[in-house]
N, C-alpha and C positions, 0 to 999 in steps of 0.2 A: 504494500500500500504506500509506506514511505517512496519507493524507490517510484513508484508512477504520477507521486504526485511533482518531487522531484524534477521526472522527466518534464512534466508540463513546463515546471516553471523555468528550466533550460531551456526548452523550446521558445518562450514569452522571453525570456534574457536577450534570445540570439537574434530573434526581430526587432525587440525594440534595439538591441545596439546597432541593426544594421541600417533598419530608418536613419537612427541621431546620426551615424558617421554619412550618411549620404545628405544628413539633410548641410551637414557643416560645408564652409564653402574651404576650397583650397589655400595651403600656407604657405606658397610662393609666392615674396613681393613684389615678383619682376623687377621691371628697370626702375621702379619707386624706391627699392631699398639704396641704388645705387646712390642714388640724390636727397636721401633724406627723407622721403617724404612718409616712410614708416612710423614716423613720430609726431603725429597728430594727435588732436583730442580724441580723436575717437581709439588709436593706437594705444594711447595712456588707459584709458577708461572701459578696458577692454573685458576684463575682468566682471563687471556689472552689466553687460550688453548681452542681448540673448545669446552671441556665439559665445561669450564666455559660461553662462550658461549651460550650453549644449555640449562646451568643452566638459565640464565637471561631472554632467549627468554619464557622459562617454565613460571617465574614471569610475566612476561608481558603477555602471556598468558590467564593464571589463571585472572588473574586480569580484564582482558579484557571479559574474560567469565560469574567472577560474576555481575561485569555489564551490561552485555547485558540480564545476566538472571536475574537484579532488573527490566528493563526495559521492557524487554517484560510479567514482573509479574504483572506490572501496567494496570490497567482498563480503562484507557483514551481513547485508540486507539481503 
């Protein structure tokens, strides 16, 4: 019983982390980093903005998935 409810919730882990990392947009600055222009308001305050956000939900995520995948690796259940 433990181990299917488990599986559910690995399954529900692997889609929502797959939406969040597709919903984030890419971390190359292009020719912007070259000139500076990386350090904007918005570059500073990035942390508070919904991709930083979407960043933290991704670690929490991830994190939440290798655990569930040591767990359901285990032979006990």
């Amino acid at each position: 019983m433990l181990r299917t409810i488990l599986t559910v919730v690995f399954i529900l882990i692997c889609l929502a982390l797959s939406v969040i990392v597709l919903a984030q947009e890419g971390k190359s600055a292009g020719l912007g980093a070259i000139s500076g222009a990386a350090e904007t308001y918005w570059g500073k305050n990035k942390g508070r903005s919904m991709e930083g956000k979407l960043v933290m939900i991704t670690r929490v995520l991830a994190v939440a998935f290798i655990l569930v995948a040591i767990l359901l690796n285990i032979k006990r259940f």
